[in-house]
N, C-alpha and C positions, 0 to 999 in steps of 0.2 A: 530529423523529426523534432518539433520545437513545440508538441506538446508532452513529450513524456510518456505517451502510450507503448513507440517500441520498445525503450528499457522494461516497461511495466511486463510486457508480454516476454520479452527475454528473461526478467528475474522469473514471473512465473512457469517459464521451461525448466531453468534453473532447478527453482522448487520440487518440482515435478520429475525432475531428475537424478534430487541427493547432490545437487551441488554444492561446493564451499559456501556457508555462512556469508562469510566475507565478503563474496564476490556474488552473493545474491542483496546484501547488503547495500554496498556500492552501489547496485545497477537500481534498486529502488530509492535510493535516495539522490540519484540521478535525474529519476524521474518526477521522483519529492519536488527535486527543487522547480520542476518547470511545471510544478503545479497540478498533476495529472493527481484526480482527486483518490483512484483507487490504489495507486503509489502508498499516499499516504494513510490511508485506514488501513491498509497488510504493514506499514509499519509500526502504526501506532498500536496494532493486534499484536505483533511480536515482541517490541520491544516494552507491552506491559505485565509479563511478568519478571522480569531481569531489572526494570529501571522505569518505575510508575512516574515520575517526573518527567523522562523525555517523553515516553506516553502518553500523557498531557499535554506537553506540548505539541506533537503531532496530528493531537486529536483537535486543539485550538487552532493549529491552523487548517487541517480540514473547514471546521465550524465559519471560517475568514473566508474559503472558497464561493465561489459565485453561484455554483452549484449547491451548495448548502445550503445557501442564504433562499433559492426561490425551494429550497423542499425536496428536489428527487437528485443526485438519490440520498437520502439521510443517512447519515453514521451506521445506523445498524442495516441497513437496506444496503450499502456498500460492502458491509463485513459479511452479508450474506454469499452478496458477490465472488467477493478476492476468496472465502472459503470454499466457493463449488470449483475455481477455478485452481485452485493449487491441491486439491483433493486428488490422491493417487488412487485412480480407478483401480478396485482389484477385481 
């Protein structure tokens, strides 16, 4: 996959599972890099309270995405997203 969405949906089994940090880590910034935009808002959600500078950066490159630029789905429209989807149904 050379858009980034299967890492994307494996980190959020992952999540959804209590797996290693690390290794949920890894598999989104996998997906980071090939640009898959909801990759990057779950990590830019995560890593802003531990380190608001890489946060920022994450979130700037979001904001660079293609998808950003025409409007759907927006930063917070995304974070509504990666939230219903890593939420552990109880």
């Amino acid at each position: 996959d050379t858009t980034g969405e299967a890492e994307f949906y494996q980190a959020v089994l992952l999540i959804r599972l209590g797996a290693d940090e690390h290794q949920v880590n890894d598999m989104l910034k996998e997906s980071a890099d090939r640009k898959y935009p909801l990759a990057i808002a779950l990590l830019a959600e995560r890593t802003a309270t531990r380190d608001q500078e890489k946060a920022l950066v994450y979130r700037s490159q979001y904001d660079e995405l293609d998808v950003a630029k025409s409007g759907y789905p927006s930063f917070a429209q995304a974070l509504v997203v990666v939230n219903k989807l890593v939420a552990r149904n109880k």
